[in-house]
N, C-alpha and C positions, 0 to 999 in steps of 0.2 A: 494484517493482523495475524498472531501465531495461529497455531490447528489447532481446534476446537476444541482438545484437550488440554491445552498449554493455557494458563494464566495471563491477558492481558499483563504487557508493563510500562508501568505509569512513571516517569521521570519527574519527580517534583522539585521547583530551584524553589528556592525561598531560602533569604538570609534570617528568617527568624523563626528559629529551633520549633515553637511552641508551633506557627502553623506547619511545618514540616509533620511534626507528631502529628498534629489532629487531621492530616491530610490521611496521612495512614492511618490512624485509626478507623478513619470511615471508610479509606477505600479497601482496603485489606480487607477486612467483612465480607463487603459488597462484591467481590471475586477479582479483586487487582492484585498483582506483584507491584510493590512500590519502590524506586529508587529515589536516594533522596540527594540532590547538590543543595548547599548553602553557599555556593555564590556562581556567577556567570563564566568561569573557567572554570570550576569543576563540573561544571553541567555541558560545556564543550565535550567533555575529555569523559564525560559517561556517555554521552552523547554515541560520542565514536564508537566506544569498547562497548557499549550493554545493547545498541540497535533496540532503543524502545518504541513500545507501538506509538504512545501520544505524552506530551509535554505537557504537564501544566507548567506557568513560569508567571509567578510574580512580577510586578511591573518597577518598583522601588525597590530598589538595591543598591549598594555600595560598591564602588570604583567598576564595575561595568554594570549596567541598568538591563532591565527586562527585553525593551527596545532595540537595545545590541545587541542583545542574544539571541533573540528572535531573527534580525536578520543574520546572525552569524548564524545559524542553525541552517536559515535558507540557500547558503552559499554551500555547506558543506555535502560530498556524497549524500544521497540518501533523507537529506532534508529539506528537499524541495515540498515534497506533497507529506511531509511526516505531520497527522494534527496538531495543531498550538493553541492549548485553551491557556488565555492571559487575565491573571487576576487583577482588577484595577477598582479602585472606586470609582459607584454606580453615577455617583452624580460630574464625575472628571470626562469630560466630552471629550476635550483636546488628547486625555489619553488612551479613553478609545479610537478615537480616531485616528491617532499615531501607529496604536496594535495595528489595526487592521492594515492601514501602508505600508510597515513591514513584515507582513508576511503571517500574521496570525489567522489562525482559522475563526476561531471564537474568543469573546471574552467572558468573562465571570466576576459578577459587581461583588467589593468588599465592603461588611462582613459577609463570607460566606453563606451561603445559607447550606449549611452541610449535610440536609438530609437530601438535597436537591443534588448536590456534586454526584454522587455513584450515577444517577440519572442521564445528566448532562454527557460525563464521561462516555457512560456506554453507545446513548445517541449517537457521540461524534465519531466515535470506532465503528460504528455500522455504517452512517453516511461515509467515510472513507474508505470501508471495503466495497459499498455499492461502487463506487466510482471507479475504483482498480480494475472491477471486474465490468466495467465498462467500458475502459483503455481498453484491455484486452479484448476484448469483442471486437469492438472498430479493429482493430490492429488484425485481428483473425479476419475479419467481414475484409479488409480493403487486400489483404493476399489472397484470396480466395477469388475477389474476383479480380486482381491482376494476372492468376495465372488462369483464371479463364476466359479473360482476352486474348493468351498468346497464339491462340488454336491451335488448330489438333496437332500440329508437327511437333510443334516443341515442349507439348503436354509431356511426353515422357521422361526428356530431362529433369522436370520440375518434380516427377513422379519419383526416379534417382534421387535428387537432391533431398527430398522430403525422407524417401528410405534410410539414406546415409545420416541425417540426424534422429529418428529415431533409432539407429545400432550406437547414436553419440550416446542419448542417452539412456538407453534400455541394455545396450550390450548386445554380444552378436547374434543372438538366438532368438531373443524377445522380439525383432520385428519380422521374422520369418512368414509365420500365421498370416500376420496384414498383408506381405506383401504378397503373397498366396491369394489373398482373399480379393487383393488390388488389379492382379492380374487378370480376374473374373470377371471384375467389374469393367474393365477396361474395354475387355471385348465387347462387352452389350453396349460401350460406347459406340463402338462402331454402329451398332442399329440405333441407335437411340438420339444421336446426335452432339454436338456440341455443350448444349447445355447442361447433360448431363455429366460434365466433369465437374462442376463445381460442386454440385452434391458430392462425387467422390472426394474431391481436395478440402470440402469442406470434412468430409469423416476422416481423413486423415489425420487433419492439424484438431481436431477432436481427442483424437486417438494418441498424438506426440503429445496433448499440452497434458494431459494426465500427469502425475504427480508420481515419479518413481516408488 
């Protein structure tokens, strides 16, 4: 999702004008950017060019259905894990059951119940940044301890390696300080043992995954 200053945005398909409006009208309020497709190629082609946080998508449409859009959204860059709340009626089993096989996150029974939508929305944008920020963890947690299975020899390569991307991405000067400060730590590796380089690699990839 955007920084915390940026406005959720909300991609809504629907070929019919009147719920496109009322979608905006409540979430705009409610603190959404709403963009709006009326049919399943133009919601491709926002898709691509406007990178929204989460889809709602209608399930009945004209010449390509909600169902194919859903999955074409899951095929494209960046639409694998994007949220998919799918409007359907409540009592149409078959086509919730459908949503969910391709690729939807949630669905939402028609008629809407629109003081509930801003609600549901924001849920699903929080459950989806828990989850990124839980990729990322694992992803952090299993380097951290591959390089400190490789013992102590080859610790320092990986110590190099880690300096040269952060000068990628801070520039030549900004990793100075760390690596100054890494050089200190390194040594009380020597008394302290092995395990304590993961603590250090762990304060590294701390220190790189920061936000220029």
């Amino acid at each position: 999702m955007a920084g915390s200053l940026q406005r959720p945005s909300i991609l809504t398909v629907d070929d019919d004008e009147m719920e496109r409006f009322l979608q905006r009208e409540v979430l705009e309020p409610a603190g959404f950017d709403v963009v709006e497709a009326k049919s399943g190629a133009a919601a491709l082609h926002l898709f691509t060019s406007c990178k929204p946080d989460l889809i709602m998508l209608d399930v009945m449409m004209p010449e390509m259905n909600g169902f194919e859009v859903c999955q074409a959204i899951r095929a494209l860059p960046g639409g694998r894990t994007i949220p998919i709340l799918m409007a359907t009626a409540l009592d149409d089993t078959d086509s919730i059951d459908q949503a969910y096989r391709v690729g939807a996150t949630d669905f939402i029974g028609k008629p809407i119940n629109w003081p509930v939508l801003p609600h549901r929305v924001r849920y699903m944008l929080r459950a989806h940044e828990t989850l990124k920020n839980l990729i990322v963890s694992q992803q952090h947690l299993a380097e951290v301890q591959r390089i400190a299975g490789l013992g102590y020899r080859r610790l320092p390569h990986e110590i190099r390696r880690i300096a040269e991307r952060m000068i990628e991405r801070h520039g030549s000067d900004a990793p100075q300080r760390a690596v100054d400060r890494l050089n200190e730590r390194i040594e009380a590796c020597d008394i302290r043992g092995r395990d304590h380089w993961a603590q250090v690699v762990h304060a590294i990839h701390a220190q790189i995954s920061k936000p220029s």
